[in-house]
N, CA and C atoms as a LAMMPS dump frame, in Angstrom:
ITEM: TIMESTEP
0
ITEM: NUMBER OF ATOMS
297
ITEM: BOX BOUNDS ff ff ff
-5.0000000000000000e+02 5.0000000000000000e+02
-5.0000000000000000e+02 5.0000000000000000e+02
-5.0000000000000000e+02 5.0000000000000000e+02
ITEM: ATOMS id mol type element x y z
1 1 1 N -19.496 17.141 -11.199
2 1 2 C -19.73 18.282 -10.325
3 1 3 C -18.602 18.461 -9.321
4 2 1 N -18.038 17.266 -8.643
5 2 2 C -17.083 17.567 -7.957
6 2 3 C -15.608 18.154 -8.509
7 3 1 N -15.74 17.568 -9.687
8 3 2 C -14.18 17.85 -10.604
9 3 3 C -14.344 20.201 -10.496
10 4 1 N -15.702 20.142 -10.509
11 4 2 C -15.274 21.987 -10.647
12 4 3 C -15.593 22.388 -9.82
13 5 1 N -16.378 21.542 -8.645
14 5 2 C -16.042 22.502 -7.102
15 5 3 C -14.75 22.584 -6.814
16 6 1 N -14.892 23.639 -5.644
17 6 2 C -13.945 23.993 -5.039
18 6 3 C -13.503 23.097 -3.864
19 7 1 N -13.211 21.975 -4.268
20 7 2 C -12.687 20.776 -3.392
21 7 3 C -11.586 19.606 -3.811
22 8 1 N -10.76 18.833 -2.373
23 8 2 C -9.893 18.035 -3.166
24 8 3 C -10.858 17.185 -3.313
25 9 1 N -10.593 16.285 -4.224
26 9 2 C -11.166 15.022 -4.789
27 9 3 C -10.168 13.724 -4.213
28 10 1 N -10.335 13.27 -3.354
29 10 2 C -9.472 11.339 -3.537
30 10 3 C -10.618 10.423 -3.381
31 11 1 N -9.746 9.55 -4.184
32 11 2 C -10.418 8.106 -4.122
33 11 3 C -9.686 7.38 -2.897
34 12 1 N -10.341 6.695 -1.529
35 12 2 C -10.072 6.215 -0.646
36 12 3 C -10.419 4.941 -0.849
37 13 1 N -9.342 3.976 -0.458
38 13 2 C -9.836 2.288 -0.006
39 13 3 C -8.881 1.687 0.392
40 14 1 N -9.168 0.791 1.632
41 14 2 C -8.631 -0.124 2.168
42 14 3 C -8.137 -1.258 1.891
43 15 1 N -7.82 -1.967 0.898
44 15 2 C -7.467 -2.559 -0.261
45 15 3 C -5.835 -2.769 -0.005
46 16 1 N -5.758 -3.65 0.545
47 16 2 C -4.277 -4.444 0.381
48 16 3 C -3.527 -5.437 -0.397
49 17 1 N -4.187 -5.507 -1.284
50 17 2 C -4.027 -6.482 -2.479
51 17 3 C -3.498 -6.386 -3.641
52 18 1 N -3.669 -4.891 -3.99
53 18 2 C -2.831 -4.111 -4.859
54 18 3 C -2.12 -3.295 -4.655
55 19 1 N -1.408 -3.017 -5.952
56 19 2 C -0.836 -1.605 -5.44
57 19 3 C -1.974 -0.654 -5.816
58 20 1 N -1.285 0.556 -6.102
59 20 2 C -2.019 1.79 -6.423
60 20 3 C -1.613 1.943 -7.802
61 21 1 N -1.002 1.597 -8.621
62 21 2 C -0.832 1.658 -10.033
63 21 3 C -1.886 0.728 -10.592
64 22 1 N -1.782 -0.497 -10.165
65 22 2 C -2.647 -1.467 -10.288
66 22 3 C -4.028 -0.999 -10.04
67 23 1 N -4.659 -0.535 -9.358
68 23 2 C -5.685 -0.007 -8.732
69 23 3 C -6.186 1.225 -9.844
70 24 1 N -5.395 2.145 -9.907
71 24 2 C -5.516 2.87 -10.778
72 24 3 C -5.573 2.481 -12.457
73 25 1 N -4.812 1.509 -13.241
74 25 2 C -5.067 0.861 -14.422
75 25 3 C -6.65 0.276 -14.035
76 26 1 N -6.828 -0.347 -12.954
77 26 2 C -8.112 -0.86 -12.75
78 26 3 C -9.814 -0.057 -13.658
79 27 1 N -9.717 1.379 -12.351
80 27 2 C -10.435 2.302 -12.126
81 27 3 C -10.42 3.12 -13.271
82 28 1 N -9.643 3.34 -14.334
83 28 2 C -9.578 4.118 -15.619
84 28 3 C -9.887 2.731 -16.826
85 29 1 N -9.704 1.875 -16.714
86 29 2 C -10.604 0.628 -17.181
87 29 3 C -11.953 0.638 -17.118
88 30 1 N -12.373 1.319 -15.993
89 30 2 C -13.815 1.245 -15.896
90 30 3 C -14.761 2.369 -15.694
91 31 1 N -13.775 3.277 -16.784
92 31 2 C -14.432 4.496 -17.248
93 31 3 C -14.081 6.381 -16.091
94 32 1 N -13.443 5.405 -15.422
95 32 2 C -13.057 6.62 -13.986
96 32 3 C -11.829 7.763 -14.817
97 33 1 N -12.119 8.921 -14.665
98 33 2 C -11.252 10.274 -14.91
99 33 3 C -10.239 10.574 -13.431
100 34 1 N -9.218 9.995 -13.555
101 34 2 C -8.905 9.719 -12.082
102 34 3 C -6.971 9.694 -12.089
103 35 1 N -6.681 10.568 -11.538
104 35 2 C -4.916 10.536 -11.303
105 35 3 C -4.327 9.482 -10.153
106 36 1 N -3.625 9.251 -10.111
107 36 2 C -2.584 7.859 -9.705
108 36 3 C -2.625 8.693 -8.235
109 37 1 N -2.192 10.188 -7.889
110 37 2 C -2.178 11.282 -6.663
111 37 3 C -3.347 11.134 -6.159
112 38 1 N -4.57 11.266 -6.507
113 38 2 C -5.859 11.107 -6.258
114 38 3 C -6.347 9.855 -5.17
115 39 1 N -5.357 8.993 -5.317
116 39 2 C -5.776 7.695 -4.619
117 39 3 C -5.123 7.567 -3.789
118 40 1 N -5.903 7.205 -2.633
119 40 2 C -4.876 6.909 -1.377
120 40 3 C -5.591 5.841 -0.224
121 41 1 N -4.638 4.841 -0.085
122 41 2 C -5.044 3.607 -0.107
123 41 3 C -4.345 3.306 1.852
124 42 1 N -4.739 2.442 2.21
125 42 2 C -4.355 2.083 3.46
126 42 3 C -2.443 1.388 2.979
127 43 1 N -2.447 1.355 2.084
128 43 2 C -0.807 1.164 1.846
129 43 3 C 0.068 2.423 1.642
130 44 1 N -0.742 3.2 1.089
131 44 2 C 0.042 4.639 1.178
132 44 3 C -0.008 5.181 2.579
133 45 1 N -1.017 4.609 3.746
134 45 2 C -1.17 5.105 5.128
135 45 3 C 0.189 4.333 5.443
136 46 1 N 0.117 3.202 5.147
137 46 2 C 1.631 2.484 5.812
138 46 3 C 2.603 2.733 5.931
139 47 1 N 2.921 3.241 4.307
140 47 2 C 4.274 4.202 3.813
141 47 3 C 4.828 5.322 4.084
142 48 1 N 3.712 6.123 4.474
143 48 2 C 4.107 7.653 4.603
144 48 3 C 4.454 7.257 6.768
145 49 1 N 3.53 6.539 6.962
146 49 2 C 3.838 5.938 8.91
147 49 3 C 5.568 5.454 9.002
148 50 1 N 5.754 4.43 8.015
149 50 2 C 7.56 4.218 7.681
150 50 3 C 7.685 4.867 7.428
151 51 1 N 7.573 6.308 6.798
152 51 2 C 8.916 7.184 6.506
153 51 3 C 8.642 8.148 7.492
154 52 1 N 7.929 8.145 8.35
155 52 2 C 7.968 9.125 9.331
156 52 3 C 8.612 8.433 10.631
157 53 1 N 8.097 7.316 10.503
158 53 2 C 9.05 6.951 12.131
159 53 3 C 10.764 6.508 11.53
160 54 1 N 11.111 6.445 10.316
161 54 2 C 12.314 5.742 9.815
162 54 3 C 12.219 4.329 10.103
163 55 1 N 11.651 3.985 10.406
164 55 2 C 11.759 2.224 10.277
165 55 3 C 11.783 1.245 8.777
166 56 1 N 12.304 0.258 9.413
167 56 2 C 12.815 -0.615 8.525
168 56 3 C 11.525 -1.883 8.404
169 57 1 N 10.998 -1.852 7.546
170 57 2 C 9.618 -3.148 8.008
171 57 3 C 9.639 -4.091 7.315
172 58 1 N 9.346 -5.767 7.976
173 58 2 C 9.337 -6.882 7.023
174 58 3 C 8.248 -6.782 6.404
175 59 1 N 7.414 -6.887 5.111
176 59 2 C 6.315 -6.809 4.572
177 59 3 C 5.757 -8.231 3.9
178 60 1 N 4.999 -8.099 4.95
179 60 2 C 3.832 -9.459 4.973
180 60 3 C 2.609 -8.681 4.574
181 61 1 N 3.045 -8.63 3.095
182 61 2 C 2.035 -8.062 1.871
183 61 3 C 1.986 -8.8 0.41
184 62 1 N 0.692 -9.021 -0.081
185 62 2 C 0.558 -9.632 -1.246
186 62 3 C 1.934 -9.256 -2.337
187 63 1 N 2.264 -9.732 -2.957
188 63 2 C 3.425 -9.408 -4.174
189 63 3 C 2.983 -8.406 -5.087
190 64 1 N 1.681 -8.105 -5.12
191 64 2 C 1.088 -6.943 -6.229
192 64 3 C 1.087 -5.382 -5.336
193 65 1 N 1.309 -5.901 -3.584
194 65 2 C 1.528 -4.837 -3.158
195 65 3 C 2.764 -3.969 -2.935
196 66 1 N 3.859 -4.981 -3.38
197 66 2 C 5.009 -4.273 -3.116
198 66 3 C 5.687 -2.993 -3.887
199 67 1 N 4.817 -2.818 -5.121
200 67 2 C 5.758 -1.441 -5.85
201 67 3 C 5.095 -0.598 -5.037
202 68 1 N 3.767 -0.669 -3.871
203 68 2 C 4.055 0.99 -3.17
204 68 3 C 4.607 1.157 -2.078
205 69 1 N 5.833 -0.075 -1.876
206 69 2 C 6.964 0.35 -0.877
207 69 3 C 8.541 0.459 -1.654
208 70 1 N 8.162 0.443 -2.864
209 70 2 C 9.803 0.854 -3.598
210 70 3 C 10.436 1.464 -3.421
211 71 1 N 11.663 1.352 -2.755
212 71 2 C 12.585 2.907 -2.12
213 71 3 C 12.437 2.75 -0.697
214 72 1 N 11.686 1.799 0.34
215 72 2 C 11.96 1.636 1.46
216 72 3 C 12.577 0.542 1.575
217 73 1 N 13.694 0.719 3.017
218 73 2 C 14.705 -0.305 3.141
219 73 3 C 14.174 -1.304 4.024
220 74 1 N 14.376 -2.344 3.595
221 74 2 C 13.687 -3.351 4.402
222 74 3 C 14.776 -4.762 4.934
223 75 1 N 16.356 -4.334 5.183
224 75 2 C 16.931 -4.733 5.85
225 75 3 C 17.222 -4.704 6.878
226 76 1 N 17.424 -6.139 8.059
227 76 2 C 17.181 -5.676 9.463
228 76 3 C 15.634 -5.413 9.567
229 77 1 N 14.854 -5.907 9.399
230 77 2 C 13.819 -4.937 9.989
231 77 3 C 13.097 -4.747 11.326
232 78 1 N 12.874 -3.788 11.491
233 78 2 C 12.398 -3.446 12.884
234 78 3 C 11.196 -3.117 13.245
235 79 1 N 10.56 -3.466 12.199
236 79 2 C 8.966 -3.27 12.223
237 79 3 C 8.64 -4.364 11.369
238 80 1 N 7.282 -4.74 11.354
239 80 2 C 6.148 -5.789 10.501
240 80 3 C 5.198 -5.094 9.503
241 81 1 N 4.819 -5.039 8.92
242 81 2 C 3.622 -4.179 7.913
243 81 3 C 2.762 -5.336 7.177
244 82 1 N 1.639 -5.498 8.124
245 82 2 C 0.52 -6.897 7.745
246 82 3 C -0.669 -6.16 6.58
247 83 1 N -0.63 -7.438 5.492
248 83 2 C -1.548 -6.661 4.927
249 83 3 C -2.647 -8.047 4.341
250 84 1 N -3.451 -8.567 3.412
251 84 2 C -3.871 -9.518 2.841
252 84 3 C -3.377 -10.283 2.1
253 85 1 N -2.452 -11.19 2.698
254 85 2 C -1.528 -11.926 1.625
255 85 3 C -1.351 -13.842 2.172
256 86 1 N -2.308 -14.033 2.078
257 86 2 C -2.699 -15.338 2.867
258 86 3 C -1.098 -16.365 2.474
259 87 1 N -0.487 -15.961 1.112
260 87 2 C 0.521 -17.036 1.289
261 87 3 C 1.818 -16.799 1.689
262 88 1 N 1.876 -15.664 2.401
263 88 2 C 2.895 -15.137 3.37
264 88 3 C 2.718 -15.817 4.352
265 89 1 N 1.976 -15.924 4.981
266 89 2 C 1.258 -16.834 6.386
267 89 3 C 1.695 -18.135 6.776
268 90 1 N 2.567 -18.267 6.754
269 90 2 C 3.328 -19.364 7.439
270 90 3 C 4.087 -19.314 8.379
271 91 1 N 4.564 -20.71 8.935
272 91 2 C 5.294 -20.567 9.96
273 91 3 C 6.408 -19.754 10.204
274 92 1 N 7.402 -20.007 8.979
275 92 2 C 8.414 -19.24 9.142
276 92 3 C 8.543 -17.672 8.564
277 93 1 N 7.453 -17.527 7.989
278 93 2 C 7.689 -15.644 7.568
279 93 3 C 6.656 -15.351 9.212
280 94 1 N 6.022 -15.846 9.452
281 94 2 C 5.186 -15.564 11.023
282 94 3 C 6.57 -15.17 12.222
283 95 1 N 7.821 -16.665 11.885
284 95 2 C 8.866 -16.824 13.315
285 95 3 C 9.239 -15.412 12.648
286 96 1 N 9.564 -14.705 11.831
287 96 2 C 10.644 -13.895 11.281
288 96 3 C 10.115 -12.439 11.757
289 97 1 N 8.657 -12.827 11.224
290 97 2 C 7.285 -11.276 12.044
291 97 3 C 7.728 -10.879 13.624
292 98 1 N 7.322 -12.219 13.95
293 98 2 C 7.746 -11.949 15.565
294 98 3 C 9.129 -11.685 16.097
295 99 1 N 9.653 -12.346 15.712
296 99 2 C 11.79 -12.463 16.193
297 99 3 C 11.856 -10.56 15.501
């Protein structure tokens, strides 16, 4: 019913663990009629926040999250971008967060 109203359709979630490709192979696995555009995830909130302020961010994000920052520069960085990635969490990617 929603696919022929007169409305956008996204799939929303807070989900830092994946990407959105990932997420999406997921959700069409489990029977969902659903475009890759359609989804928009608290990592795509992150991304579109870096490309609006231009910053450069260290990403203390799981490894399955990094293809939805592909194409941002993340040398020098001048920002942090925390997400669920418990084995980032150490001392020295923490000194590197803060410095």
């Amino acid at each position: 019913r929603l696919r022929s109203a007169p409305v956008t359709v996204r799939f929303v979630t807070n989900t830092t663990k994946e990407s959105k490709r990932d997420l999406l192979e997921r959700l069409t696995g489990l029977g969902f009629d659903i475009a890759e555009h359609e989804i928009f995830t608290s990592l795509t909130a992150a991304r579109n926040l870096l490309e609006q302020q231009q910053v450069r961010p260290l990403l203390l994000v799981d490894d399955k999250a990094l293809p939805d920052f592909r194409g941002i520069g993340t040398d020098n960085p001048n920002a942090v971008v925390v997400g669920l990635a418990p084995e980032h969490f150490h001392y020295e990617m923490m000194n590197r967060a803060f410095r």
